[in-house]
MDTraj code that builds the backbone (N, CA, C; nanometers):
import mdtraj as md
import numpy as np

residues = "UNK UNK UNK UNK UNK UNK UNK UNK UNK UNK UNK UNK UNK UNK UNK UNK UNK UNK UNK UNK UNK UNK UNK UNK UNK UNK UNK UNK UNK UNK UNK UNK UNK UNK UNK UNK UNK UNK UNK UNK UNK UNK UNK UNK UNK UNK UNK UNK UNK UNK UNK UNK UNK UNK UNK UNK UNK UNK UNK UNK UNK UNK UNK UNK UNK UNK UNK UNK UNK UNK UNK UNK UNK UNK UNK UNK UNK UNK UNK UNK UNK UNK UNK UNK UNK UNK UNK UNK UNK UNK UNK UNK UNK UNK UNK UNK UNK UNK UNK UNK UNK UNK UNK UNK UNK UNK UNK UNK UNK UNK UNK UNK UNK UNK UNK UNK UNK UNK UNK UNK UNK UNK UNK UNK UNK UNK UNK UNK UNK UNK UNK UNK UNK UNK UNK UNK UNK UNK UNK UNK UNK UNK UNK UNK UNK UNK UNK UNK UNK UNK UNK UNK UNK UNK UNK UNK UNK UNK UNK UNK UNK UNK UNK UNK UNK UNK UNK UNK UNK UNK UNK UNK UNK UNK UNK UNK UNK UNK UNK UNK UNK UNK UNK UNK UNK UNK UNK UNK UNK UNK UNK UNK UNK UNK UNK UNK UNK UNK UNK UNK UNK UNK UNK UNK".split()
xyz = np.array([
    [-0.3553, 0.1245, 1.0650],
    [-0.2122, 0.1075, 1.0520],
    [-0.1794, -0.0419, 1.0490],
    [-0.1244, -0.0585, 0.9431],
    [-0.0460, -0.1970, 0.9150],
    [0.0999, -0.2288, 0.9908],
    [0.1562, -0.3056, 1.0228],
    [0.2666, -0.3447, 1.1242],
    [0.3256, -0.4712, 1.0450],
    [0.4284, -0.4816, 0.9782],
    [0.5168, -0.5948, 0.9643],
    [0.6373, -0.6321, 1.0777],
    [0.6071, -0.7681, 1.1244],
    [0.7391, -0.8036, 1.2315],
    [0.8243, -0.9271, 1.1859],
    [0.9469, -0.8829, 1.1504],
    [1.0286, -0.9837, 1.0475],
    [0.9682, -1.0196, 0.9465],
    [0.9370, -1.1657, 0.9420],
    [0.8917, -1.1804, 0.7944],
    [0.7192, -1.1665, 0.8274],
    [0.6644, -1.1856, 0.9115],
    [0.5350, -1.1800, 0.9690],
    [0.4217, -1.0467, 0.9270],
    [0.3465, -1.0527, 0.8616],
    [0.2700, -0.9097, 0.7862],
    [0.1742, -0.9754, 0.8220],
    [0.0055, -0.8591, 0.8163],
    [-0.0561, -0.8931, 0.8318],
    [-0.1784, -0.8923, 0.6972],
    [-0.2780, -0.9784, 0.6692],
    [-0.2891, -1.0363, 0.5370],
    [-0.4746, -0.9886, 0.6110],
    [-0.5178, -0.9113, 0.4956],
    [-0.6812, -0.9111, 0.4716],
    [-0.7491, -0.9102, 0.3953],
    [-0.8359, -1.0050, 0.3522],
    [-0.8915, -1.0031, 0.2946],
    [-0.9755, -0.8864, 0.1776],
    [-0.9256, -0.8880, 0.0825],
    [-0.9964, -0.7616, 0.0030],
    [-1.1527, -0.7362, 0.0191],
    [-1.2305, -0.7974, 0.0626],
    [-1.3410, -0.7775, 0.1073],
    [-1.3725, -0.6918, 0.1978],
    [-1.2691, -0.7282, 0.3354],
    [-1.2943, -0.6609, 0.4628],
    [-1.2473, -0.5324, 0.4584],
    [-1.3258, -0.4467, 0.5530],
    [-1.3265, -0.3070, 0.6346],
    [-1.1998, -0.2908, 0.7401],
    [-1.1222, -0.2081, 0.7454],
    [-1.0362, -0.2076, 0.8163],
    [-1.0226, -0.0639, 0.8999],
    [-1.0795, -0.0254, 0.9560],
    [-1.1263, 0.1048, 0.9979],
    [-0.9250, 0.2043, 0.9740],
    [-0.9335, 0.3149, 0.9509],
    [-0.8172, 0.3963, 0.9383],
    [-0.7651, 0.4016, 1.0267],
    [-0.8291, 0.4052, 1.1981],
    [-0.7278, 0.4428, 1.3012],
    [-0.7184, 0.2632, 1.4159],
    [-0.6956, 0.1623, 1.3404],
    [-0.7055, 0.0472, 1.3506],
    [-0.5814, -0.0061, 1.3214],
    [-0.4835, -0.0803, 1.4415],
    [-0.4099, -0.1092, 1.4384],
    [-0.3660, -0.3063, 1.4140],
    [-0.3395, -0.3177, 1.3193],
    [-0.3174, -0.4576, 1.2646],
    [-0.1536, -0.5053, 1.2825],
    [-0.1139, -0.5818, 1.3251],
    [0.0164, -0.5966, 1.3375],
    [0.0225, -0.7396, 1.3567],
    [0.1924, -0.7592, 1.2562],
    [0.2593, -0.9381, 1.2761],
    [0.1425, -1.0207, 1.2252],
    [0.1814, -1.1141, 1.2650],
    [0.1193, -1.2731, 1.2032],
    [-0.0871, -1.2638, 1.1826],
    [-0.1378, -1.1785, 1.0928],
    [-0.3082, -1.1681, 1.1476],
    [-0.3514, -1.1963, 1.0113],
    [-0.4486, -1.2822, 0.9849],
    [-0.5833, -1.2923, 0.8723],
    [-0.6904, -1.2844, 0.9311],
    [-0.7129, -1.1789, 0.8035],
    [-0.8305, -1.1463, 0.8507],
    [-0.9409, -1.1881, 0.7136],
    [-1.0512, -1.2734, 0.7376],
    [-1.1558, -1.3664, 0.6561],
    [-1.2196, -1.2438, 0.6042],
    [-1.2789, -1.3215, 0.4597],
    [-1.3978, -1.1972, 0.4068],
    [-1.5044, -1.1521, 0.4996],
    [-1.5472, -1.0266, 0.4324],
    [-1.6466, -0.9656, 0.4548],
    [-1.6497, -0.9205, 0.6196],
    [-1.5003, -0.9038, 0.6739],
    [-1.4869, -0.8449, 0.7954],
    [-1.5147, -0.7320, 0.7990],
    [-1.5526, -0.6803, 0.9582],
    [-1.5481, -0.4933, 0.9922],
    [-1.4397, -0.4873, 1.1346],
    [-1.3490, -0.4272, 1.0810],
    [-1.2533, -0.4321, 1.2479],
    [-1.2450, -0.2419, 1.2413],
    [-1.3130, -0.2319, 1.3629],
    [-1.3785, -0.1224, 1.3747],
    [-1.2013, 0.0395, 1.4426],
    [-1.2462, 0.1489, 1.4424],
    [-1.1979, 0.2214, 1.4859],
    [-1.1051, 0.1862, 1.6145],
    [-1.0258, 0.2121, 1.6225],
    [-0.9426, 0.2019, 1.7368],
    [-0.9403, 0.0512, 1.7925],
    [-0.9477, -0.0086, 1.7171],
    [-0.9399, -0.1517, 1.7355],
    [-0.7955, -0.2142, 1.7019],
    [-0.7341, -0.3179, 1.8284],
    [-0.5869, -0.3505, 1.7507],
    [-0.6021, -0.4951, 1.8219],
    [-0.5264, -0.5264, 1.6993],
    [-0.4788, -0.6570, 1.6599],
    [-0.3473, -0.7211, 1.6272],
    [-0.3003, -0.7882, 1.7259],
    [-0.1461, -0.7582, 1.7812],
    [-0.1143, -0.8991, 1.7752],
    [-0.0312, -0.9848, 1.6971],
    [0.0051, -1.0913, 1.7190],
    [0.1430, -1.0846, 1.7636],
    [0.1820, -1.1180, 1.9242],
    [0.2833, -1.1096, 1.9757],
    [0.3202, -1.2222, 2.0429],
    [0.4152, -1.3072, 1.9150],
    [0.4525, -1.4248, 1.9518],
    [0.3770, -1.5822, 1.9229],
    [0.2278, -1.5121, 1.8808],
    [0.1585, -1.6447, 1.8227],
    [0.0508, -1.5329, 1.7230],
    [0.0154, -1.6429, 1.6151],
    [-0.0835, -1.5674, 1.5212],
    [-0.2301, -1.5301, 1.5671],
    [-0.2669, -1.4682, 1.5019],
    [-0.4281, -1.4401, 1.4886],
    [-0.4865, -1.4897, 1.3586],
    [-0.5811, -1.5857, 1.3780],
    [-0.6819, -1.6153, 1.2613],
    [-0.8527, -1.5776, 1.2793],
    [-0.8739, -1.4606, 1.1723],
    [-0.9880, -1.4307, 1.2151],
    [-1.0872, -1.4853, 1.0790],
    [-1.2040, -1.5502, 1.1293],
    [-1.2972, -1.6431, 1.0391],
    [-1.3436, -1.5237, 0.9393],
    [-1.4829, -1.5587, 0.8473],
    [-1.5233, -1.4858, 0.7912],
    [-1.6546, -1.4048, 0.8621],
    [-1.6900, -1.2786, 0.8056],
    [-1.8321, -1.2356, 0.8157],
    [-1.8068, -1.2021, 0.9647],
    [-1.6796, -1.1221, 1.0544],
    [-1.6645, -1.1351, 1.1982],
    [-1.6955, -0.9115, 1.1877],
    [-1.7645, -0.9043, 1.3040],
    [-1.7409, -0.7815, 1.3584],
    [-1.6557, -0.7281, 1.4977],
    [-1.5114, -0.7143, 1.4393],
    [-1.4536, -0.6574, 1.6125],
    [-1.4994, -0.4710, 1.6048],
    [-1.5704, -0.4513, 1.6822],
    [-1.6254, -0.3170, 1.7236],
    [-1.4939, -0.2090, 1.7865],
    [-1.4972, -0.0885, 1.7681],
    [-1.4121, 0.0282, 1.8151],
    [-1.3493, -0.0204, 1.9768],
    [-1.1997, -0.0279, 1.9822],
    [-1.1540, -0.0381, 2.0636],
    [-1.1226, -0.1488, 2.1268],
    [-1.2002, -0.2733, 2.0533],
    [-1.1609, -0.4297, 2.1090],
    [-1.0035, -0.4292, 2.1116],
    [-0.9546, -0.5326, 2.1712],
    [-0.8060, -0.5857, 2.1809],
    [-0.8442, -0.7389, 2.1530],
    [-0.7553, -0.7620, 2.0498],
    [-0.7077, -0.8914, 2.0233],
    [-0.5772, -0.9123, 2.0321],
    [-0.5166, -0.9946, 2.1213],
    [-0.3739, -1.0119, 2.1002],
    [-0.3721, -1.1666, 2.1155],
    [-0.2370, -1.2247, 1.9975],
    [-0.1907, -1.3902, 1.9752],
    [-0.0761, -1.3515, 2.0847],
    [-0.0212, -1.4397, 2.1340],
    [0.0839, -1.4844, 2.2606],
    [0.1626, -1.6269, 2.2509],
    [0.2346, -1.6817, 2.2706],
    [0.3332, -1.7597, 2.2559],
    [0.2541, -1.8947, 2.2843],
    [0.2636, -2.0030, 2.2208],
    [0.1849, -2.1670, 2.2491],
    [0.0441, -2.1073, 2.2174],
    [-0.0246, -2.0263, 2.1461],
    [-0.1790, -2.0321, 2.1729],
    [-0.1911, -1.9425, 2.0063],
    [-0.2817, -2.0118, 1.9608],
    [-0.3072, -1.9663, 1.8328],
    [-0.4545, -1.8636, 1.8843],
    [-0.4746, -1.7547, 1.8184],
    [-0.5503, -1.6550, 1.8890],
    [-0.6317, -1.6947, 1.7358],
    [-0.7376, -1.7545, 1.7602],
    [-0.8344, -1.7945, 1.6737],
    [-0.9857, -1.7139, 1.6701],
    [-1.0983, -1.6610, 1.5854],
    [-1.1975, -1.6198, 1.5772],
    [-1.2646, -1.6865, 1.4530],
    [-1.3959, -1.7991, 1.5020],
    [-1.4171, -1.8765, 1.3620],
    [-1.5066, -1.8037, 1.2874],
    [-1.6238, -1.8168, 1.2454],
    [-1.7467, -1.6898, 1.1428],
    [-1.8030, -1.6744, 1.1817],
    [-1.8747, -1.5571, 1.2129],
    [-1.9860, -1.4799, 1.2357],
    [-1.9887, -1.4532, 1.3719],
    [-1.8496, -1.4124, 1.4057],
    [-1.8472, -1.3606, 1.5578],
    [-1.8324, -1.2296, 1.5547],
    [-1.9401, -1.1821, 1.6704],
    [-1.9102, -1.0361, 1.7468],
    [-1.8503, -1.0174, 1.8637],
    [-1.7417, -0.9395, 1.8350],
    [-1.6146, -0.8956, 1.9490],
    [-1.6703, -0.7299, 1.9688],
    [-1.7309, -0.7439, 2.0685],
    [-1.7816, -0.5831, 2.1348],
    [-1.6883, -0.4805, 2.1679],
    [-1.7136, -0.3408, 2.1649],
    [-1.6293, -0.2450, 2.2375],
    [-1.5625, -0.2782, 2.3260],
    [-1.4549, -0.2208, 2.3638],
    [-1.3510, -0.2583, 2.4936],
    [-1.3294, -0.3961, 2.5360],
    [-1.3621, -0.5052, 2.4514],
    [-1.3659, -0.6692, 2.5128],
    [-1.2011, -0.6633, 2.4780],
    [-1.1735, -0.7522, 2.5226],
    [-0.9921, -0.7887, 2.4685],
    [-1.0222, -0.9500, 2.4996],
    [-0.9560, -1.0120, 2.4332],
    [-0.9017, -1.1277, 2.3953],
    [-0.7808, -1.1747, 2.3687],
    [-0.6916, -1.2712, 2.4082],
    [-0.5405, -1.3012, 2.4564],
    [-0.5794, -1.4825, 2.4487],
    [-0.5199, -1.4708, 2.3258],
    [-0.4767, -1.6208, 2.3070],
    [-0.5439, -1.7501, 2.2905],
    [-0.6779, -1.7212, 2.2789],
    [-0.8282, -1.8190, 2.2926],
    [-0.8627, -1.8495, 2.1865],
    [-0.9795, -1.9402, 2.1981],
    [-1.0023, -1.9837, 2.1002],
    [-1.1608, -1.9746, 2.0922],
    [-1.2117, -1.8955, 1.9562],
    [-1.3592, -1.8771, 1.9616],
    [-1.4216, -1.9344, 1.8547],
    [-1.5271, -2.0502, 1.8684],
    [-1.5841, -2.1185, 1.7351],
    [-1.7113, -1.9833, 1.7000],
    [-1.7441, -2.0495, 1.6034],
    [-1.8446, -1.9603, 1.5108],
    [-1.9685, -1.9514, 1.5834],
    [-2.0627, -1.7751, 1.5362],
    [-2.1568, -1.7329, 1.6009],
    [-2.1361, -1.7432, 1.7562],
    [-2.0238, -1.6735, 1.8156],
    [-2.0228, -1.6746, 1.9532],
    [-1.9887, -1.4941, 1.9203],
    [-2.0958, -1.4535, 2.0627],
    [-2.1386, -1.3283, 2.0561],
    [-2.0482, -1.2340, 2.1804],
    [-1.9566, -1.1751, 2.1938],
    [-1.8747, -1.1494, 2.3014],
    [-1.8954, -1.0118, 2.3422],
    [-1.9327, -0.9255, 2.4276],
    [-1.9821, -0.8137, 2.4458],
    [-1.9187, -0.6922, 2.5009],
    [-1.9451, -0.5914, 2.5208],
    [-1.8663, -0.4715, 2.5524],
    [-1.8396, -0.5226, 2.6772],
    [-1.6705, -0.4755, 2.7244],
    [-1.5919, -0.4792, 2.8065],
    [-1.5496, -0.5972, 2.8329],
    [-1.6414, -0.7535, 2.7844],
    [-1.5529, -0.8312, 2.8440],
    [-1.4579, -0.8960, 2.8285],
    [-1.4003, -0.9841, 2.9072],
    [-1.2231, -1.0325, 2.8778],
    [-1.2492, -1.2001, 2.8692],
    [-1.1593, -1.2551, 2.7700],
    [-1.1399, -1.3837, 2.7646],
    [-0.9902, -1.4043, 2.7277],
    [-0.9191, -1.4920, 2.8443],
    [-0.7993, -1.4829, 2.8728],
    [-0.7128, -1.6300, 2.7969],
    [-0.6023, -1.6704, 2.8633],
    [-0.5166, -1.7409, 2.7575],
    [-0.5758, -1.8792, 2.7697],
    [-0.5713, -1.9801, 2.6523],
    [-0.6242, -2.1072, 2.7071],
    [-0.7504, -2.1267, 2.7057],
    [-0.8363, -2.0143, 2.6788],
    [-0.9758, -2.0173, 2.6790],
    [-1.0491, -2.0926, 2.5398],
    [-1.1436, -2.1724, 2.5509],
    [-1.2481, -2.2102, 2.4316],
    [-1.4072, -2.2098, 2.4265],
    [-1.3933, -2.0928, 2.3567],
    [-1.5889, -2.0577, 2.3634],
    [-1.6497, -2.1222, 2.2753],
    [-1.7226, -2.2214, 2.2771],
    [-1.7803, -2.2877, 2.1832],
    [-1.8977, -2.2384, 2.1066],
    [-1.9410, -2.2615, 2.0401],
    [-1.9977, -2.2378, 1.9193],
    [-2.1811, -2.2256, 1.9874],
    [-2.1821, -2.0611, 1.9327],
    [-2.2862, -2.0096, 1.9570],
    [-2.3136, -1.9802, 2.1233],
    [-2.2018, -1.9566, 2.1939],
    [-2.2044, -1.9029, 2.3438],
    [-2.1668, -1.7847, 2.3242],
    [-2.2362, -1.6772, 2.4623],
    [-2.2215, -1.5518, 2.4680],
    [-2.1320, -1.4748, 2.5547],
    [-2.0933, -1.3934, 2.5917],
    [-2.0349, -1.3461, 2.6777],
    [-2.0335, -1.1832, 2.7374],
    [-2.1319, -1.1640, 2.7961],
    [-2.1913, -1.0792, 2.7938],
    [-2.1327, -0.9033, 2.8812],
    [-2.1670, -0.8257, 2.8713],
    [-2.1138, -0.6637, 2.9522],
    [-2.0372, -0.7239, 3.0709],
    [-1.9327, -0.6911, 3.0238],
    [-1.7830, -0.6952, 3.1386],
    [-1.7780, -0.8662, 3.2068],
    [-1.8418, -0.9584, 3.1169],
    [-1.8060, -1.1081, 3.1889],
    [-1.6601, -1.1305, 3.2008],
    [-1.6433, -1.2433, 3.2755],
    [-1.5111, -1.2825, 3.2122],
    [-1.5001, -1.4171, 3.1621],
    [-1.4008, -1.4965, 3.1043],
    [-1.3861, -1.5778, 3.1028],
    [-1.2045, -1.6409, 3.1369],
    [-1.2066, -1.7127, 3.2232],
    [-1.0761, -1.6832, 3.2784],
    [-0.9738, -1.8343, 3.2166],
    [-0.8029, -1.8172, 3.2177],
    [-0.7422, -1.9145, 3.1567],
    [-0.8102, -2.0402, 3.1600],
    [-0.7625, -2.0987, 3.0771],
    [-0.7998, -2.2123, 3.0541],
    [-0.9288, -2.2948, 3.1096],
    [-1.0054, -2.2063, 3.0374],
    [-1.1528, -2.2403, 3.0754],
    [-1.2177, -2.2721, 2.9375],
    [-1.2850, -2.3994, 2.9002],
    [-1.3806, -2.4269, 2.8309],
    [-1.5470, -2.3587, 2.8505],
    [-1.5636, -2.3029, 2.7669],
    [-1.7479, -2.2687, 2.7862],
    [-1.7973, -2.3539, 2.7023],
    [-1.8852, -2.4118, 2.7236],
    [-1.9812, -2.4761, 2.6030],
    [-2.1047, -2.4405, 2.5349],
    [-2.0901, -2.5120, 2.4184],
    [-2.1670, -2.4764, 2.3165],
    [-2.3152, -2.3226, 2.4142],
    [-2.3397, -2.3011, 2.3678],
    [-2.4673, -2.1960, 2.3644],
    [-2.4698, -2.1291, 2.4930],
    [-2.4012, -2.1793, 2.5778],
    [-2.3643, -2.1242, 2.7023],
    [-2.3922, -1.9422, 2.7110],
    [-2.4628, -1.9254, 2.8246],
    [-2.3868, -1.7920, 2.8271],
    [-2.3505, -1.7360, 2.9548],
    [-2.2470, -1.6378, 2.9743],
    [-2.2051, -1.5707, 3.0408],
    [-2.2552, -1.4353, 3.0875],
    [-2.3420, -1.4565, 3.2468],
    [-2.4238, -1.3333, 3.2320],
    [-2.3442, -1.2159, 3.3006],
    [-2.4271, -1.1075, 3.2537],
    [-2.3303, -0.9353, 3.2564],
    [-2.2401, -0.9470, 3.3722],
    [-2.1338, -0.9355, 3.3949],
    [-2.0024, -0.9430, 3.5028],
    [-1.9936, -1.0698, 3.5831],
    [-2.0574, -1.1874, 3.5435],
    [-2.0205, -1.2430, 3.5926],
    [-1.8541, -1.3277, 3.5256],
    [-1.8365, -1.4480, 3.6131],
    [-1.6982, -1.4989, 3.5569],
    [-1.7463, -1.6564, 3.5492],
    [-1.6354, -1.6938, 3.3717],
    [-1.6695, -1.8369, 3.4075],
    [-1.5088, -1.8969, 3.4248],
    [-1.5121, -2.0176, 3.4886],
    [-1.3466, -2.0406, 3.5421],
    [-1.4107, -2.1861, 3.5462],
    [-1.2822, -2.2651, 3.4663],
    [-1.2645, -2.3950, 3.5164],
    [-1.3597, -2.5011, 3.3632],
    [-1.2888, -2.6247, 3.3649],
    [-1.3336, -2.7033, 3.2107],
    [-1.4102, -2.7971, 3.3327],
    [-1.5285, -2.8391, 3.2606],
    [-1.6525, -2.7397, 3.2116],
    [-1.6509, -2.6124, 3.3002],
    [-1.6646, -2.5237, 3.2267],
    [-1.6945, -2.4170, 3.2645],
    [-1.7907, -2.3731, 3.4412],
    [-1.7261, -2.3634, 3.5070],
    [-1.8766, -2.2925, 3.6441],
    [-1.8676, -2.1540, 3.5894],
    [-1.9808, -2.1021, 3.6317],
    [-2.0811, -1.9610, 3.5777],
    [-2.0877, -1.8971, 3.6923],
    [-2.0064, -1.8260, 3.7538],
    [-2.0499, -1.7673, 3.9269],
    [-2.0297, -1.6178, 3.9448],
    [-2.0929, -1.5536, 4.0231],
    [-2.1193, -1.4462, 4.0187],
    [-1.9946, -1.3574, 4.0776],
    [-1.9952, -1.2455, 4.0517],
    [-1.8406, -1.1803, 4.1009],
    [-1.8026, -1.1444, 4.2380],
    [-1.9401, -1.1723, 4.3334],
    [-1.8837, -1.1777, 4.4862],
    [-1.8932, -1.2762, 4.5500],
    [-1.9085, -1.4135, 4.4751],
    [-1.8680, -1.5051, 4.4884],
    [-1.6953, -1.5866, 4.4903],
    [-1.6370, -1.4496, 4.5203],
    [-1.4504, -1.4490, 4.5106],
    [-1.4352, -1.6212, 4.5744],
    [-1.4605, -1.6482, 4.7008],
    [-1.4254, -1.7615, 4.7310],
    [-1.3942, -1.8995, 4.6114],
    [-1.5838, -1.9149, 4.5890],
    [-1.5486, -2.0173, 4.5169],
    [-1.4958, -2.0396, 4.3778],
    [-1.4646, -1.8757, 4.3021],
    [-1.4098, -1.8391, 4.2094],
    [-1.2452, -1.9015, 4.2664],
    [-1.2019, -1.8647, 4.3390],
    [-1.0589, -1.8900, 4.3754],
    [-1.0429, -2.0603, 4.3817],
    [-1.1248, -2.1159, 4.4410],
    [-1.0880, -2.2335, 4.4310],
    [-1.0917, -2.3109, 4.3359],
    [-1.1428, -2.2453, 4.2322],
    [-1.1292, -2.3289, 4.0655],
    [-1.0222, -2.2704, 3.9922],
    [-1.0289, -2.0848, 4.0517],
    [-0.9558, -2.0741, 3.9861],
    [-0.7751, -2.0827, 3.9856],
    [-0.7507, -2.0900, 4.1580],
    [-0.6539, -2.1476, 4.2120],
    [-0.5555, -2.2396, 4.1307],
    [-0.5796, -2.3759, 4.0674],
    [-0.5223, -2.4627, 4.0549],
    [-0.5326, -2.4295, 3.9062],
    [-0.5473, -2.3700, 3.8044],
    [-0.5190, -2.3207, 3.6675],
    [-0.4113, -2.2479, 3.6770],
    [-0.3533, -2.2060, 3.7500],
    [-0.2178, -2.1418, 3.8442],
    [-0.1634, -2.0770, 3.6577],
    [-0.2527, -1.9387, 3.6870],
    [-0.2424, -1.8056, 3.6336],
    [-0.0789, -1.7624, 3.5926],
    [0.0434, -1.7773, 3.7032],
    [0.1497, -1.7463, 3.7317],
    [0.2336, -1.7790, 3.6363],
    [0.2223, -1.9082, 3.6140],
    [0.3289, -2.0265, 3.5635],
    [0.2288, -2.0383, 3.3973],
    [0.1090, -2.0106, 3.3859],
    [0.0234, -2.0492, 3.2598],
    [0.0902, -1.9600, 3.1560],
    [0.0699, -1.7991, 3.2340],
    [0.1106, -1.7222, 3.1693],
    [0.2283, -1.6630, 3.1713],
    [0.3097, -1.6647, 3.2508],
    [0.4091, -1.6211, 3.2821],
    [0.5527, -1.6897, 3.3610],
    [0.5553, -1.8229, 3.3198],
    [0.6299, -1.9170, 3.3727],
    [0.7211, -1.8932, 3.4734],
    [0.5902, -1.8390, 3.6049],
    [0.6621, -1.8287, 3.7043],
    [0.5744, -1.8916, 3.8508],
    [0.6290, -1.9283, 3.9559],
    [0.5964, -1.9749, 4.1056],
    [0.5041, -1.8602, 4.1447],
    [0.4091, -1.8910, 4.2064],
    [0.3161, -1.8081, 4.2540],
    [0.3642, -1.7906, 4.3718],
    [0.4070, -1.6543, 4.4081],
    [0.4976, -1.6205, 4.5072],
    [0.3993, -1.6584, 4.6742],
    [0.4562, -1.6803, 4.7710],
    [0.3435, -1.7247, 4.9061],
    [0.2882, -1.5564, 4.9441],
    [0.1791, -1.5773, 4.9549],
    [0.0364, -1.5188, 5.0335],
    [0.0765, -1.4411, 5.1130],
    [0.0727, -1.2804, 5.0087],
    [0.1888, -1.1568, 5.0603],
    [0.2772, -1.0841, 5.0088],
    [0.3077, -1.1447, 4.9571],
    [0.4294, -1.1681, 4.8359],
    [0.3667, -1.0952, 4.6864],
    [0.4256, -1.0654, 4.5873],
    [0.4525, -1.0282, 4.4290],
    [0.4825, -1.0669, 4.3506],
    [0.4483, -1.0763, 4.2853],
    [0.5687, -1.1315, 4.1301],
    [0.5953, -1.0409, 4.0528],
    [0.5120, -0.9492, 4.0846],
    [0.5492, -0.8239, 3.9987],
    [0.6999, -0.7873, 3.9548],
    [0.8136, -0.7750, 4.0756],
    [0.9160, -0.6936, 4.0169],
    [0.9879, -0.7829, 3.9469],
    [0.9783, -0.9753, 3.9955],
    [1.0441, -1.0325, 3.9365],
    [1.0152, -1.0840, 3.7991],
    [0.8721, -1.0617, 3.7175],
    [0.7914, -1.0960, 3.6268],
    [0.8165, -0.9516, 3.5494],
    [0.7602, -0.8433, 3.5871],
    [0.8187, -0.7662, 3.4516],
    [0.8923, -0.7038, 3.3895],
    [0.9900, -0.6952, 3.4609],
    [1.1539, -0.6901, 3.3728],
    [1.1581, -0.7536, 3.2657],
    [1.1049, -0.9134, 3.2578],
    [1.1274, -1.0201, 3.2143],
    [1.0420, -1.0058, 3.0743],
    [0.9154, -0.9360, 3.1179],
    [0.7911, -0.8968, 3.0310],
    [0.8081, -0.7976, 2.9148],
    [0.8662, -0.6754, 3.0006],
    [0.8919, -0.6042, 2.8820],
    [1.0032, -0.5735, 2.8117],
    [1.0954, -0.7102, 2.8759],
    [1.2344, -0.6547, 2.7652],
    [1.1720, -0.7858, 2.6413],
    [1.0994, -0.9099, 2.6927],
    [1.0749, -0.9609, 2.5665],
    [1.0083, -0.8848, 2.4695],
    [0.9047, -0.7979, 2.5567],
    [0.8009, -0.7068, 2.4192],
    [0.8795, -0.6173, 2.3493],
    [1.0174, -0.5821, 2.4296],
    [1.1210, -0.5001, 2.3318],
    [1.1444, -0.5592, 2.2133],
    [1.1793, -0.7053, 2.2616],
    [1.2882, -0.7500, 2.1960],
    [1.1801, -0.7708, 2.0652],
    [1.0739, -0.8261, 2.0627],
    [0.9436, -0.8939, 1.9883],
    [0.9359, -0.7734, 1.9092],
    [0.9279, -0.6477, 1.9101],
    [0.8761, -0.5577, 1.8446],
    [1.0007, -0.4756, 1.8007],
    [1.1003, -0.5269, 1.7788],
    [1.2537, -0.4177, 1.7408],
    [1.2412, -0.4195, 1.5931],
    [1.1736, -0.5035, 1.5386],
    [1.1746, -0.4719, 1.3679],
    [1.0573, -0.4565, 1.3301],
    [0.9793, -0.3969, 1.4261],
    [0.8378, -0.3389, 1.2921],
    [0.8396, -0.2290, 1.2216],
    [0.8005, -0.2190, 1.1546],
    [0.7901, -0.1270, 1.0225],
    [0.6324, -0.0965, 1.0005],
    [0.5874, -0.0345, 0.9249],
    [0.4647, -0.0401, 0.8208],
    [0.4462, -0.1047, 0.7293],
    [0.3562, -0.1947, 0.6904],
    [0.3136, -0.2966, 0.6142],
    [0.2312, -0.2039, 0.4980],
    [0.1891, -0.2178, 0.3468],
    [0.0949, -0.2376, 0.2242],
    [0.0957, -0.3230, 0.2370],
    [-0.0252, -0.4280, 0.1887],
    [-0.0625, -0.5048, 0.1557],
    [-0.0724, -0.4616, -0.0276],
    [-0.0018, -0.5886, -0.0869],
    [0.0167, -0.5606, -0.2470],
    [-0.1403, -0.5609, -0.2571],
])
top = md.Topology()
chain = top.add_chain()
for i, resn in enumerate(residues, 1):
    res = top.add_residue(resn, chain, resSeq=i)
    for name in ("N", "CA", "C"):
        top.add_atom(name, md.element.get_by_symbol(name[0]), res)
traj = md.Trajectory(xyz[None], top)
């Protein structure tokens, strides 16, 4: 399914595969000789998606563009089952694997991996060939690589990237506290408002 939002359609390459139950929507290119697999969607909400050439997103990935962050994929990248991606930026031959997440602000450099359920968290640089092993998380420019019950020293890098205000331009409420009720009111009347004129897109 194709998605036009205002003047915003999404543009693919006559080359590429676009699986039938694959959702494409708003501002997205997609490079030759793509496969964006079954149940796979691609959602530019509020910033574009540019996807390189020769890329495989597998059944069920999430790609979504977001406001200040161009949601970039350069050539010959694999986006695995269930991974989602929000707003990052991925150079070419970087290999990203089932389940995992790379969040807003992020840059995977060229020819790094990211492997079964890693993460990679805001505004975190990985470098070149790097990889990210199975669940672990990387947080913080240059990147630290630490394991997932390692919460402590995860928090203290990841602490001061202050998640709250990155993504959601809000005060990280004190230790106890929510942001929840006051953050998504705010959340989903914009996704109302963002999505009140889509339609179905052809591509001529």
């Amino acid at each position: 399914m194709w998605i036009q939002n205002d003047q915003d359609h999404p543009f693919v390459d006559p080359s590429a595969r676009v699986a039938s139950t694959a959702v494409i929507s708003g501002d997205v290119h997609i490079g030759a000789n793509c496969s964006i697999g079954h149940g796979a969607v691609l959602i530019a909400e509020g910033g574009p998606i540019r996807i390189g050439d020769n890329c495989v997103i597998m059944d069920t990935a999430v790609i979504r563009g977001v406001p200040g962050h161009v949601m970039q994929l350069g050539s010959c990248v694999l986006v695995g089952p269930h991974a989602y991606l929000v707003g990052c930026s991925v150079e070419d031959e970087v290999f990203i694997a089932t389940g995992a997440a790379v969040f807003n602000g992020a840059i995977l450099r060229r020819g790094s991996e990211v492997r079964i359920h890693a993460v990679v968290h805001i505004r975190t640089e990985l470098a070149a060939h790097a990889t990210v092993p199975i669940g672990w998380v990387a947080v913080g420019t240059p990147a630290q690589i630490l394991p997932p019950v390692d919460h402590e020293r995860i928090w203290t890098v990841q602490k001061p990237l202050d998640f709250p205000r990155y993504v959601f331009n809000t005060e990280r409420p004190p230790q106890g506290e929510s942001m929840m009720a006051a953050v998504m009111p705010r959340y989903a009347a914009a996704l109302r408002r963002m999505h009140a004129t889509d339609r179905l897109y052809e591509q001529a």
